[in-house]
C-alpha positions as CSV (number, residue, x, y, z in Angstrom):
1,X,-2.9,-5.0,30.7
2,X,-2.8,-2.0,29.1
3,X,-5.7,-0.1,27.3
4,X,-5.9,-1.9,24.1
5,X,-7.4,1.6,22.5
6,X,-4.0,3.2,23.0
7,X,-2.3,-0.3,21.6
8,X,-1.5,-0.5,17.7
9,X,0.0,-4.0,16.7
10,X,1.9,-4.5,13.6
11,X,2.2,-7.9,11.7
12,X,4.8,-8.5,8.9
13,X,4.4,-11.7,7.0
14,X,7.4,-12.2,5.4
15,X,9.4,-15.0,3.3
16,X,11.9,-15.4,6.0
17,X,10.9,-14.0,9.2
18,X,7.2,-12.8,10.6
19,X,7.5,-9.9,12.7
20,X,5.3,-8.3,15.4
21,X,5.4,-4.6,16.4
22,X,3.9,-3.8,19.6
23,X,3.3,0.0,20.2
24,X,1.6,2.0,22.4
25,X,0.1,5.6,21.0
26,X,0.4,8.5,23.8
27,X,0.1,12.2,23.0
28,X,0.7,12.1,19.1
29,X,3.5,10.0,19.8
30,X,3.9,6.2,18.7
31,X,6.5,4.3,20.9
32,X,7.3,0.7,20.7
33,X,7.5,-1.5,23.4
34,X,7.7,-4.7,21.8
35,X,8.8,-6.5,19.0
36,X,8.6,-10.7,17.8
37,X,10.6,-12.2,15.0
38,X,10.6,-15.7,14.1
39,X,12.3,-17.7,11.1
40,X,9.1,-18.2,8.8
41,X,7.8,-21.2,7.7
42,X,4.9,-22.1,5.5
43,X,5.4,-19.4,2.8
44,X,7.0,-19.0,-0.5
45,X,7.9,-15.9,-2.6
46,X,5.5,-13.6,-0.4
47,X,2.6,-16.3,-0.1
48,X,1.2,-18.4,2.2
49,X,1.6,-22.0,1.1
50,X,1.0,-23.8,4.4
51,X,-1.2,-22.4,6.9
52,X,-0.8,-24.0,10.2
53,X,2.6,-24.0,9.6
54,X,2.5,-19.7,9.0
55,X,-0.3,-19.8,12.4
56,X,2.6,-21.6,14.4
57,X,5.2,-19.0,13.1
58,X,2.8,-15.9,14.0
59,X,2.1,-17.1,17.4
60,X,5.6,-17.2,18.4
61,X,6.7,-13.8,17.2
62,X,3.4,-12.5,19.1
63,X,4.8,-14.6,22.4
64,X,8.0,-12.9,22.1
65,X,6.2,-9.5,21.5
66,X,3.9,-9.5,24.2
67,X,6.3,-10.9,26.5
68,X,8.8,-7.7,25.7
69,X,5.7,-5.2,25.9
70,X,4.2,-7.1,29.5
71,X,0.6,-7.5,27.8
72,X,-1.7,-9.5,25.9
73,X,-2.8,-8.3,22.4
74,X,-6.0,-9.4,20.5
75,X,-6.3,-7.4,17.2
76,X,-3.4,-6.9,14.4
77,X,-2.9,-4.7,11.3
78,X,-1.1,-6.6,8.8
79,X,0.4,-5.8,5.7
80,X,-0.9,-7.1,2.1
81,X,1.6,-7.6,-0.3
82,X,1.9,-6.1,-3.9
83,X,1.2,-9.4,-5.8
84,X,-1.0,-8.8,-8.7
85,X,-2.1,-5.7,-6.8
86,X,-5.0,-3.9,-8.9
87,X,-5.3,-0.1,-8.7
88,X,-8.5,1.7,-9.2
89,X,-10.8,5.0,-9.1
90,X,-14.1,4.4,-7.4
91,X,-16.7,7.3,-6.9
92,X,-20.0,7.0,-4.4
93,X,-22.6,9.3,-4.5
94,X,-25.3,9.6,-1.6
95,X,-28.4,11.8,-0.5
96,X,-27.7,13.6,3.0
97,X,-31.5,15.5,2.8
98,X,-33.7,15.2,5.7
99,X,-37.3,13.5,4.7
100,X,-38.6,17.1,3.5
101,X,-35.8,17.2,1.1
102,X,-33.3,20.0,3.0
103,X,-30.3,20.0,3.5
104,X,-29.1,18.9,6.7
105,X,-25.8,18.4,8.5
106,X,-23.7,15.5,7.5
107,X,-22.1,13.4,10.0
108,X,-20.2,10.3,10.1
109,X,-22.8,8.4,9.3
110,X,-22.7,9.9,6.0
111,X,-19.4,9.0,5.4
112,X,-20.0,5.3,5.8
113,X,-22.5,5.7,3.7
114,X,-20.9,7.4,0.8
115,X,-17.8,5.4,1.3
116,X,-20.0,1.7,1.3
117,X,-21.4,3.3,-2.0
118,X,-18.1,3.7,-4.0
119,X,-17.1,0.1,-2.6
120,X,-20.3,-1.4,-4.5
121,X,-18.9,-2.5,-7.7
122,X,-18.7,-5.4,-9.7
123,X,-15.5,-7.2,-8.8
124,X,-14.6,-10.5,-10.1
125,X,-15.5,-13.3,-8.3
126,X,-11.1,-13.8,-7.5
127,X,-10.4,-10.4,-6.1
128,X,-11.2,-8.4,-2.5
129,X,-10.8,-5.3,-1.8
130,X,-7.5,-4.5,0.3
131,X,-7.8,-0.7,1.2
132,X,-9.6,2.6,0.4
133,X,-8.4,6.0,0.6
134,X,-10.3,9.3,0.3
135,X,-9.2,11.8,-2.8
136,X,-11.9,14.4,-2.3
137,X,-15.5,15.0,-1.2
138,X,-18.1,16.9,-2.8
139,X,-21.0,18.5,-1.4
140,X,-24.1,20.3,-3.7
141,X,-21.1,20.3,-6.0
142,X,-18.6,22.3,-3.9
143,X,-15.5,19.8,-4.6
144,X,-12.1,19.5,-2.8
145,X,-13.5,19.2,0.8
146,X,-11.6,17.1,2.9
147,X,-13.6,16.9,5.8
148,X,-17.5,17.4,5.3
149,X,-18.3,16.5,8.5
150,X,-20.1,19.5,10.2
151,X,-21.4,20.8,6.8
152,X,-24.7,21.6,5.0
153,X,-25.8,20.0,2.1
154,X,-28.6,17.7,0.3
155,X,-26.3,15.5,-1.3
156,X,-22.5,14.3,-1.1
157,X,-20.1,12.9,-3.0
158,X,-16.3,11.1,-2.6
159,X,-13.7,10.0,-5.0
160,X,-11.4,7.3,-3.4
161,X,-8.4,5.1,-4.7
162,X,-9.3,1.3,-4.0
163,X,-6.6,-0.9,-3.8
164,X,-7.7,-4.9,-4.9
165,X,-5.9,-7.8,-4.6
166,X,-6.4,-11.9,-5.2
167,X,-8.8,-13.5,-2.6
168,X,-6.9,-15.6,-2.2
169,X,-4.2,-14.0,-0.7
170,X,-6.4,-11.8,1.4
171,X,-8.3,-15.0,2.5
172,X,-5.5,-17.0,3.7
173,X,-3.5,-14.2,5.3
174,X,-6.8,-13.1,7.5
175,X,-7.4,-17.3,8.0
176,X,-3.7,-17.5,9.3
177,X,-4.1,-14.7,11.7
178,X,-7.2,-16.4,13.2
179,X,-6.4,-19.3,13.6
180,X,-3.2,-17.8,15.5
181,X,-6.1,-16.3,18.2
182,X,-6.1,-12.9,16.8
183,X,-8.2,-10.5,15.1
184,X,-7.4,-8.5,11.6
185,X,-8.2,-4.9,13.0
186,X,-6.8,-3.3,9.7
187,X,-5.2,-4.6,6.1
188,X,-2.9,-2.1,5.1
189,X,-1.2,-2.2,1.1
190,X,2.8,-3.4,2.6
191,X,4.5,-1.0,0.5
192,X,2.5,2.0,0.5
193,X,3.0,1.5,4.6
194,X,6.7,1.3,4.2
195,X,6.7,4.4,1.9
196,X,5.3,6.6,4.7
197,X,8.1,5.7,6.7
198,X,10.7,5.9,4.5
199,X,9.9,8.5,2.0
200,X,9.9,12.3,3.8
201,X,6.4,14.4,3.0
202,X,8.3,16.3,-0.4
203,X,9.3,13.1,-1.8
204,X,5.9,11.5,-1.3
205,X,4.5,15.0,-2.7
206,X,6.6,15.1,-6.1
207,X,7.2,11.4,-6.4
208,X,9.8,9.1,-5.3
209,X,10.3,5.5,-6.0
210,X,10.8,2.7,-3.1
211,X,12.2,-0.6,-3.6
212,X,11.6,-3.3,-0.6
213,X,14.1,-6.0,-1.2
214,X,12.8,-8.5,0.9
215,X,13.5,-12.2,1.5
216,X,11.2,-13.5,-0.8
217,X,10.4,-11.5,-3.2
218,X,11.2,-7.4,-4.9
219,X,9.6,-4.8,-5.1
220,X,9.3,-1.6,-6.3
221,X,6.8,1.4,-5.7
222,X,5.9,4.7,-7.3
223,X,4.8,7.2,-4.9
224,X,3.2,10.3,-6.2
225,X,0.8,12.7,-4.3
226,X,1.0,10.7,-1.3
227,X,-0.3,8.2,-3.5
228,X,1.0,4.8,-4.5
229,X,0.9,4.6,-8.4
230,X,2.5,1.3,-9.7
231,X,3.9,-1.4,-8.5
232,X,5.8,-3.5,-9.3
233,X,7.2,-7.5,-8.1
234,X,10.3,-9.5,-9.2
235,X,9.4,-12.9,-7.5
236,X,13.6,-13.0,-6.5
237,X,14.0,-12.0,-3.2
238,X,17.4,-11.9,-1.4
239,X,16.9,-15.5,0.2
240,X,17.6,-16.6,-3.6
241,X,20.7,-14.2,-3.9
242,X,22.3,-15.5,-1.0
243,X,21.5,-19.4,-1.5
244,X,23.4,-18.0,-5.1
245,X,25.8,-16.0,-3.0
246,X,25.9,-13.9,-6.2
247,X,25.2,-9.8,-6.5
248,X,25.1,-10.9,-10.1
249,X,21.6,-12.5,-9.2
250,X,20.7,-9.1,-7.7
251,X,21.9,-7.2,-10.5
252,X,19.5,-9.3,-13.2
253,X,16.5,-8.7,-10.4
254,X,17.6,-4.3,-10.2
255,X,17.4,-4.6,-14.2
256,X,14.4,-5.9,-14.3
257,X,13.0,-3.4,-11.9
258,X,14.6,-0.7,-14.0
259,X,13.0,-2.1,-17.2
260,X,9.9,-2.1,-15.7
261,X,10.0,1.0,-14.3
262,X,11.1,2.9,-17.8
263,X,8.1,1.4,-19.1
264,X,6.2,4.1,-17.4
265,X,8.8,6.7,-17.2
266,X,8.6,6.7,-13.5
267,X,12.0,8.0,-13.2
268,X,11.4,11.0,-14.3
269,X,9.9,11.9,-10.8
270,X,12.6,13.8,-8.9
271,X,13.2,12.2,-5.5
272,X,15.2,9.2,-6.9
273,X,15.0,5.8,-5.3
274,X,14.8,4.6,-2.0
275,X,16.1,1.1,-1.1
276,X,14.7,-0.7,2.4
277,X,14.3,-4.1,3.4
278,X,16.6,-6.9,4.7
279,X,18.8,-7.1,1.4
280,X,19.1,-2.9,1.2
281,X,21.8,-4.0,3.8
282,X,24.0,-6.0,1.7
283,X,27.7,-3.7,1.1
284,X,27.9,-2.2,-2.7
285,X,24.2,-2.2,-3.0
286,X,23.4,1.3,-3.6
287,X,26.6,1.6,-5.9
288,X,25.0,-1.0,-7.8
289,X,21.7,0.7,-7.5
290,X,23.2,3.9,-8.6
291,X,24.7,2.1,-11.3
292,X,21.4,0.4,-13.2
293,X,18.8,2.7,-12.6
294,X,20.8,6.3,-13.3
295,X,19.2,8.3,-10.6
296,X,20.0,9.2,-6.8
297,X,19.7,6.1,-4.1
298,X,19.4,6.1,-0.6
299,X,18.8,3.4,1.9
300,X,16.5,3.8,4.5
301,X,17.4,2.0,7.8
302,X,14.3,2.7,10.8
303,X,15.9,4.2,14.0
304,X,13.9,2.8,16.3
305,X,16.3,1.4,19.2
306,X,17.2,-2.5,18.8
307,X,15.6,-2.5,15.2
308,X,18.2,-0.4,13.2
309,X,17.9,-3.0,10.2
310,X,15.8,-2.5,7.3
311,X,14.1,-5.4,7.2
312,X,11.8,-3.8,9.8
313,X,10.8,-1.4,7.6
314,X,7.7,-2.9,6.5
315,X,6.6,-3.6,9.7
316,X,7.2,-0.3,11.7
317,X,6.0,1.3,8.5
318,X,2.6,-0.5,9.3
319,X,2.3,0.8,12.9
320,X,3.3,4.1,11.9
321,X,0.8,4.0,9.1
322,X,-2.3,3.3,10.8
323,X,-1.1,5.6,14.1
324,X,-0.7,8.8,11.7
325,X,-4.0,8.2,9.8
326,X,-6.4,11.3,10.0
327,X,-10.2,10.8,11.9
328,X,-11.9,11.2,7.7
329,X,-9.6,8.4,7.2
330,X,-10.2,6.1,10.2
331,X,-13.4,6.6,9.0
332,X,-13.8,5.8,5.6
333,X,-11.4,2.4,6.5
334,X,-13.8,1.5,8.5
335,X,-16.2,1.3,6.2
336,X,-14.8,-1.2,4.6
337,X,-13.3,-3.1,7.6
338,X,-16.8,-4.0,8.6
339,X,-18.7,-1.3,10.2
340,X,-21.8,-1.9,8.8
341,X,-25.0,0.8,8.0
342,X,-28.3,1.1,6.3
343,X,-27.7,1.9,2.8
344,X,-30.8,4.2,2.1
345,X,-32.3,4.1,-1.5
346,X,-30.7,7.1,-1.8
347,X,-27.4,5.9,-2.6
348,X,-26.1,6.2,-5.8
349,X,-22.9,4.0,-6.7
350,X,-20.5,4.1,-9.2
351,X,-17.2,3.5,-10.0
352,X,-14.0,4.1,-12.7
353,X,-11.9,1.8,-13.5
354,X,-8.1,3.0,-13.8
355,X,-6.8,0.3,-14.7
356,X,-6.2,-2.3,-17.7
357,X,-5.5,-6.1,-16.5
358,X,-3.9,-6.8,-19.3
359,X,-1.9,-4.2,-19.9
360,X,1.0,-4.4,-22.5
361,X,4.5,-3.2,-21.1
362,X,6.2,-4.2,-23.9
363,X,3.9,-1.2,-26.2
364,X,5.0,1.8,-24.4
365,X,7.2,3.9,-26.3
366,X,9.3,6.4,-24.4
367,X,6.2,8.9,-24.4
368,X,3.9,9.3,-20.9
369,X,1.7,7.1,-20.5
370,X,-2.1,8.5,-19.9
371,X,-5.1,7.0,-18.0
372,X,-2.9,4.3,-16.5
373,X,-2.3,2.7,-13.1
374,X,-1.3,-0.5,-12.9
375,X,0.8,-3.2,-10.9
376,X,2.7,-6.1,-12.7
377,X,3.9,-9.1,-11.9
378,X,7.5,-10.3,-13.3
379,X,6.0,-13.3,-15.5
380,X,5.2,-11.5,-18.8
381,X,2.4,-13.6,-20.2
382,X,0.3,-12.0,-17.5
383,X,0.8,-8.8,-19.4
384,X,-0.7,-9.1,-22.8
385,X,-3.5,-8.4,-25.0
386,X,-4.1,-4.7,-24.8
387,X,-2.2,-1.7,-25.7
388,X,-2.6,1.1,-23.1
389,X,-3.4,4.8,-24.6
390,X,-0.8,7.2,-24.8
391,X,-0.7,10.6,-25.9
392,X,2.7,12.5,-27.3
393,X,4.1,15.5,-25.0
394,X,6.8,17.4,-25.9
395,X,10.4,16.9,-23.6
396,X,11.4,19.9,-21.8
397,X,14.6,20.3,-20.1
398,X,15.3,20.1,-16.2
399,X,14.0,17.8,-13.9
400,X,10.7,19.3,-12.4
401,X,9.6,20.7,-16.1
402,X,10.0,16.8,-17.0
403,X,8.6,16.0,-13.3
404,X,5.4,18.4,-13.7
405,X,5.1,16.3,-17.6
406,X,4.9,13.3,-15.9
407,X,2.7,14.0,-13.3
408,X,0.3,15.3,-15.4
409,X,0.0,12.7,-18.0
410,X,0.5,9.8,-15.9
411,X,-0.9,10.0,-12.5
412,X,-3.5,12.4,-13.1
């Protein structure tokens, strides 16, 4: 067997198939040597409905895996799907002072610590948190650091996105993968994973728009910053286009996307659309693409010998996501994927919402939208009640004046 440390396993619980990426990490370099894929059973439109009949599925696309790769794995990262996925800013504030009150040097510890205070917050009783991702740190007030580690200071500070989703979900997605034998080493947000491998580093930067057409359900991601912004889930997939055997059924799903999508002006980010997943590789569908939505389209197919199909995006996406991720951020997941410290009474927490659950789409004019991050579901009653705030900005022609507009109204 192989040392597990050097070992990054992806897990892809689809509609229609669960796959298993097996890759092993030398020298900066990710190569896979094994891959499972087994017809699915147990779930519908992207959730688990029956769990021993999901554990039975997962074990036999790990078998397959580990029988290509020649080894046994233990531990998984899996990817969380975008249903009623929740967006928010959390901030954590701690004291780094040594007990005379100087400053001292921080270490790692301190980042646990500072990263377990801006996950203290108030959730309702229905949702977990999925992921957490650094923005900045702060030290005695000196912002933008990226690393404090090493550095001087009495106290420190970090803004983070945290990604929540329904517990229910999260719980019987981890209660799956036990029961299979295995370990959940990392939960990862699907399509922000398959958005790293898809998307190059400008169109991450200046925003870009993916769209996973998978088996069981649709959908579509803004990426700004690096960031995932909004999502966004038609619960059609392509299993229900092909039981139709109509790309009319695929062009009602793209124009719901695209109404969505102009709610919030996210195509005035330059770098277009990208399309991925197992229906991307159905003939016409970028024309069609191209067609509704008005803006460039691409299709992203991985290259990855024996797995040139798009439906295993998602799940190379999710070793590749994990494999690239910088030491701050190994550290400030692990926070919150159970390495535990002494919170001292030192830490301060405290947290921002972003986001409005009940957010109106139907109330945004064709101005940007300010203040708002949000994720939506296709059923509109779920998106009611309140009318988001919006401020007026003045159109300016070409793409990146309209691009920098956006960007600064929207996402900041």
């Amino acid at each position: 067997m192989m040392d597990n440390s050097e070992i990054y396993v992806g897990l892809d619980i689809g509609t229609t198939s669960i796959k298993v990426i097996i890759a092993e990490h030398v020298k900066g370099q990710a190569n896979i040597i094994g891959y499972g894929n087994t017809k699915s059973a147990g779930l519908n439109r992207g959730v688990i409905v029956d769990i021993d009949q999901v554990v039975a599925t997962i074990r036999d696309a790990v078998n397959q895996a580990e029988k290509k790769a020649n080894l046994d794995i233990s531990e998984v990262t899996v990817g969380i799907p975008a249903n009623l996925l929740q967006i928010e800013k959390c901030h954590g504030m701690v004291s780094v002072r040594d007990e005379n009150g100087n400053s001292q040097e921080i270490t790692k510890n301190d980042v646990y610590k500072v990263t377990q205070a801006a996950l203290v917050q108030n959730l309702p009783p229905e949702r977990d948190v999925i992921d957490i991702i650094q923005d900045e740190f702060i030290v005695d007030g000196f912002d933008g650091i990226k690393d404090p580690r090493g550095m001087m200071g009495v106290r420190m500070e970090m803004h983070a996105v945290m990604y929540t989703g329904p517990k229910t979900i999260l719980h019987n997605i981890k209660k799956c993968i036990q029961k299979a034998g295995l370990k959940v080493k990392a939960t990862v947000v699907a399509p922000l994973a398959t958005a790293r491998l898809a998307m190059s580093d400008a169109e991450q930067d200046f925003g870009s728009i993916l769209i996973d057409m998978g088996g069981g359900q649709t959908t579509a991601a803004v990426i700004h910053d690096h960031k995932l912004k909004y999502t966004y889930v038609d619960q059609e997939g392509g299993d229900y286009v092909t039981r139709d055997i109509s790309v009319a059924r695929m062009r009602q799903v793209f124009e719901k996307i695209n109404r969505s999508l102009n709610d919030v002006n996210a195509f005035q980010l330059p770098g277009g659309i990208i399309l991925t997943g197992g229906m991307a590789a159905l003939p016409g569908i970028r024309e069609l693409a191209e067609e509704i939505f008005g803006v460039s389209v691409k299709i992203y197919i991985p290259q990855e010998m024996n797995l040139r199909f798009p439906s295993f995006s998602q799940v190379i996406g999710l070793v590749n996501y994990v494999t690239k991720m910088s030491d701050i951020e190994r550290l400030v997941k692990g926070s919150l994927e159970g390495n535990t410290i002494d919170i001292t009474a030192d830490t301060i927490p405290y947290a921002d919402s972003m986001i409005s659950n009940n957010f109106d789409t139907t109330a945004v004019s064709n101005d940007y939208v300010d203040d708002y991050v949000e994720t939506a579901d296709v059923e509109p009653q779920d998106l009611q009640e309140t009318q988001p705030k919006h401020k007026q900005n003045k159109k300016k022609n070409g793409i990146l004046s309209k691009a920098k507009n956006f960007m600064e109204s929207f996402f900041d």
